[in-house]
C-alpha positions in Angstrom: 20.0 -9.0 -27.5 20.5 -8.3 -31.2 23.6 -7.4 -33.2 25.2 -4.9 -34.4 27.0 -5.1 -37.5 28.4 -3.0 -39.9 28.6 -4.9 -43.3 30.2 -3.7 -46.6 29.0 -4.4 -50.5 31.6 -4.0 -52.9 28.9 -5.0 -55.8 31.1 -5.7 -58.9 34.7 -4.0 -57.5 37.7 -5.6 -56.4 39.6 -8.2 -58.5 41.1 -10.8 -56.1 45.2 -9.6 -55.5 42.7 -6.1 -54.3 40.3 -8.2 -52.5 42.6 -10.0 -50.4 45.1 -6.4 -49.9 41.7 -4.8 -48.5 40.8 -7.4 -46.3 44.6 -8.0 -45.0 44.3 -4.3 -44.4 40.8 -4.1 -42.5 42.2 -7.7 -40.1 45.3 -5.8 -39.2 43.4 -2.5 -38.2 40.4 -4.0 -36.9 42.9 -6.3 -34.3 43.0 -3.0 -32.7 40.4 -1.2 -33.1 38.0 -4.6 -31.6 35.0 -3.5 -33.0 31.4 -3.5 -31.0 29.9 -4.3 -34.3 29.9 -7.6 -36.4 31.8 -6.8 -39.7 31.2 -8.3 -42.5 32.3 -8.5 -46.3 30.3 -8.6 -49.1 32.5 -9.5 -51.9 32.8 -11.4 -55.1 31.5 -15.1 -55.9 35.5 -15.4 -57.3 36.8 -14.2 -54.3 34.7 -16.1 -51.4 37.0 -19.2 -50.6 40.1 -16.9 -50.3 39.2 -13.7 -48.6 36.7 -16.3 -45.9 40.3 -18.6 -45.3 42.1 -14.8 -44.9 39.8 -13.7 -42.4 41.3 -15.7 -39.5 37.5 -14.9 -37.4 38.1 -11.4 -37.3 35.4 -10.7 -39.9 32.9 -12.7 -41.5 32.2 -12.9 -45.8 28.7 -12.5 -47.5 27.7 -13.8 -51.1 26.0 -10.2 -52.6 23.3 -12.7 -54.2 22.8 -16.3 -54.8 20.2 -18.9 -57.5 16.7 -19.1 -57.2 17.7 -22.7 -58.4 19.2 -25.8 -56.0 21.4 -27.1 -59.4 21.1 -27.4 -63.2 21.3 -26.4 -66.5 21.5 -22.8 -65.2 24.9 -21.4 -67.1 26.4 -19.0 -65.0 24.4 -18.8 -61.8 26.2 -19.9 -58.1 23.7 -21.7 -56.4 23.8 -21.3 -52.4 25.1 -24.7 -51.8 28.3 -23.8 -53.8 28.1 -20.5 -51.7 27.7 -22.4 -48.5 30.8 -24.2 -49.6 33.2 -21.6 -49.3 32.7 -21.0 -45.8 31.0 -17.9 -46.2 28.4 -17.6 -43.8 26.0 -14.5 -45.2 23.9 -13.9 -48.7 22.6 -10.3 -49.6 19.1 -10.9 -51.5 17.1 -8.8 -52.7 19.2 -5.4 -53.2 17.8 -2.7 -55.4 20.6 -3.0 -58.1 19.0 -6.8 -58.1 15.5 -5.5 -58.3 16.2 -2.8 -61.0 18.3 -3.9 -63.3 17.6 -7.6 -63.2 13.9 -7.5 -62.8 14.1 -9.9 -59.5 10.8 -10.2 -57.4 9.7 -11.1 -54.1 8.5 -14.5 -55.2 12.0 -15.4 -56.6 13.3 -13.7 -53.7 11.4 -16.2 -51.5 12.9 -18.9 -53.5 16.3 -17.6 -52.8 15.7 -17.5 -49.3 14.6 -20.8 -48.7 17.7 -22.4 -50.7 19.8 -20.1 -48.5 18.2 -21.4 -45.0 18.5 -24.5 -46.0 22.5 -24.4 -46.9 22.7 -22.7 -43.2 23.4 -19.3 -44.6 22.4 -15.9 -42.9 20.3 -13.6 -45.1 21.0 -9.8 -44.9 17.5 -9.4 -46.9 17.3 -5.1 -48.8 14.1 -3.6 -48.6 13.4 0.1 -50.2 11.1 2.1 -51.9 12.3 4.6 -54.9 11.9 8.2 -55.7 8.5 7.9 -57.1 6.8 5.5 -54.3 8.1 8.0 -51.4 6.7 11.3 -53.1 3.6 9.0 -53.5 3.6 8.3 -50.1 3.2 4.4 -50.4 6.6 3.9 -49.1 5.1 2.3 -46.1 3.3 -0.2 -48.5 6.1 -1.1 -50.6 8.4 -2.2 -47.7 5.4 -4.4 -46.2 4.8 -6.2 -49.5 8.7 -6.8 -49.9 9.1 -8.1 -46.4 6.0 -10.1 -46.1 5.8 -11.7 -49.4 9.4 -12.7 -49.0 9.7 -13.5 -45.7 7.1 -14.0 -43.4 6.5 -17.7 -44.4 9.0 -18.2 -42.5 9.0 -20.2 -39.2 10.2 -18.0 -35.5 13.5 -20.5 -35.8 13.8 -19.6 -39.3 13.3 -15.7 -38.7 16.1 -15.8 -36.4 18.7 -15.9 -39.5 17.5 -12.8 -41.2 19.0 -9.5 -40.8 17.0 -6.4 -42.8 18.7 -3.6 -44.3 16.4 -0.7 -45.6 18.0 0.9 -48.7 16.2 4.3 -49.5 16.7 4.1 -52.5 15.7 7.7 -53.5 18.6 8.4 -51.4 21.3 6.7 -53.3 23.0 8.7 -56.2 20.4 11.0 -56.4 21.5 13.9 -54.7 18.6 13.9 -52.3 19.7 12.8 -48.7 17.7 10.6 -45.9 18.1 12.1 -42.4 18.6 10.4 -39.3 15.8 10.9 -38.4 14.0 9.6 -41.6 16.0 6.5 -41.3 14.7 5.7 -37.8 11.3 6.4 -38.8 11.3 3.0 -41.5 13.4 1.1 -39.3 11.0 1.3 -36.5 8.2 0.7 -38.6 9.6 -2.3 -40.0 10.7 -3.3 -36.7 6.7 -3.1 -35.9 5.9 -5.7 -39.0 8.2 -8.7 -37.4 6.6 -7.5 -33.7 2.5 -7.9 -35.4 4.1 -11.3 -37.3 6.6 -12.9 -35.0 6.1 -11.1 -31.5 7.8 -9.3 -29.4 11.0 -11.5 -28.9 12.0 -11.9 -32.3 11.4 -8.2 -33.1 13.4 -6.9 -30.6 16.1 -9.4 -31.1 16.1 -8.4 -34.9 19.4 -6.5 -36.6 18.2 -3.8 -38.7 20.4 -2.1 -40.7 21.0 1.6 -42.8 22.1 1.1 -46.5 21.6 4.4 -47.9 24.7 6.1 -48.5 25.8 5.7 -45.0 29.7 7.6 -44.9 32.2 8.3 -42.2 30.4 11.9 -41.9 26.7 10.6 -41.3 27.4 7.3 -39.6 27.7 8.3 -36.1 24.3 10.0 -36.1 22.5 7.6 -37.7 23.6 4.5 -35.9 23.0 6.3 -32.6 18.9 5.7 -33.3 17.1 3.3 -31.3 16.6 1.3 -34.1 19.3 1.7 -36.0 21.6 -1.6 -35.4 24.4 -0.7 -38.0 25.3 -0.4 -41.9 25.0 -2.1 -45.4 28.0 0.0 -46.6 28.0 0.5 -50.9 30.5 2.8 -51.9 32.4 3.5 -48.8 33.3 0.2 -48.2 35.7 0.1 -50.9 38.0 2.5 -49.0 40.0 0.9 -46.2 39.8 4.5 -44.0 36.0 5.1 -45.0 35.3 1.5 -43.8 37.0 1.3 -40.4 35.9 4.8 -39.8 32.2 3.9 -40.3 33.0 0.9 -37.8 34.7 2.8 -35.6 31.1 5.1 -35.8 29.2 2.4 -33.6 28.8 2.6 -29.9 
């Protein structure tokens, strides 16, 4: 039976006196609340060790991208070992702020997966197509050539550690808005790629998840789709009563 999990981004936000506020914050609420969803934060590299000892198993921490590279001369990057490390337990790869604005591609992308499966780390692996690609109707194309030439070199026990999130990414800051129903239509057809590659077992076992500006006021009705199995969360994950309210959103 596959998971449901709500997961939240913060991208570059937070310093570490907030991080650890918002997450002391999100434990104490979420004691009650006892979510029906995984719950995860996606936080940091600085704030990792801290925020994963904080979490006392009540939520899990994700790395919002990780090196192409095992070690080296590579000033600057955090290679997944050094993630791995930390006790976090999740990587996001492949996001579309990665894609855009620092040029990454599905062959570096199949780098960074590897290194990541290999350091035992989940993968919440983005998927999306822009403006442009969905007006010319190849959105359907787009989304099989970033999941297939990223991912499906993978073996059926390797598979097993990926979780997708579909980003429209049309949808995000532009004004424009996906419906519930367009949502379900990608996740399904997604879904279909890991049935036609992997079979029926790993497909339906498979957490797919919403990241297009998913809010307290549109969660409900998008997570109640078939195939639909919770949120990457941006923005609205960097408000404690946005945040729980979207968890509180799954059923």
């Amino acid at each position: 039976m596959r998971k449901k999990i709500i997961a939240g981004n913060w991208k570059m936000n937070k310093t570490l006196n907030e991080g650890l506020k918002f997450s002391d914050d999100i434990k104490f609420e979420l004691k009650d609340i006892k979510p029906k969803a995984k719950v995860i934060l996606g936080i940091p590299f600085t704030h990792l060790e801290k925020i994963n000892t904080n979490s006392e198993g009540i939520y899990e921490v994700s790395a919002q991208d990780c090196s192409s590279k095992e070690s080296g001369a590579f000033t600057g990057e955090v290679s997944s070992s050094m993630i791995a490390s930390t006790g976090a337990k999740f990587v996001i790869l492949g996001h579309s702020e990665r894609r855009a604005y620092f040029y990454e591609n599905n062959s570096q992308l199949a780098q960074k997966v590897n290194l990541c499966l290999q350091n035992q780390l989940q993968v919440i692996y983005c998927c999306g197509e822009t403006l442009s690609e969905r007006n010319e109707n190849i959105y359907f194309d787009q989304i099989k050539n970033q999941i297939s030439e990223a991912l499906f070199h993978l073996s059926l026990q390797q598979i097993s550690s990926i979780v997708i999130a579909y980003e429209p990414v049309w949808a995000i800051g532009t004004g424009q808005t996906a419906s519930a129903e367009q949502a379900q239509e990608m996740h399904a057809y997604i879904r279909s790629l890991f049935l036609e590659k992997y079979g029926q077992s790993i497909a339906q076992n498979l957490s797919i998840l919403y990241g297009g500006s998913c809010k307290p006021s549109n969660a409900k009705e998008i997570f109640l789709k078939e195939d639909v199995d919770g949120g990457l969360i941006g923005g609205a994950s960097l408000n404690t009563n946005d945040f729980l309210d979207i968890i509180r959103a799954i059923e």
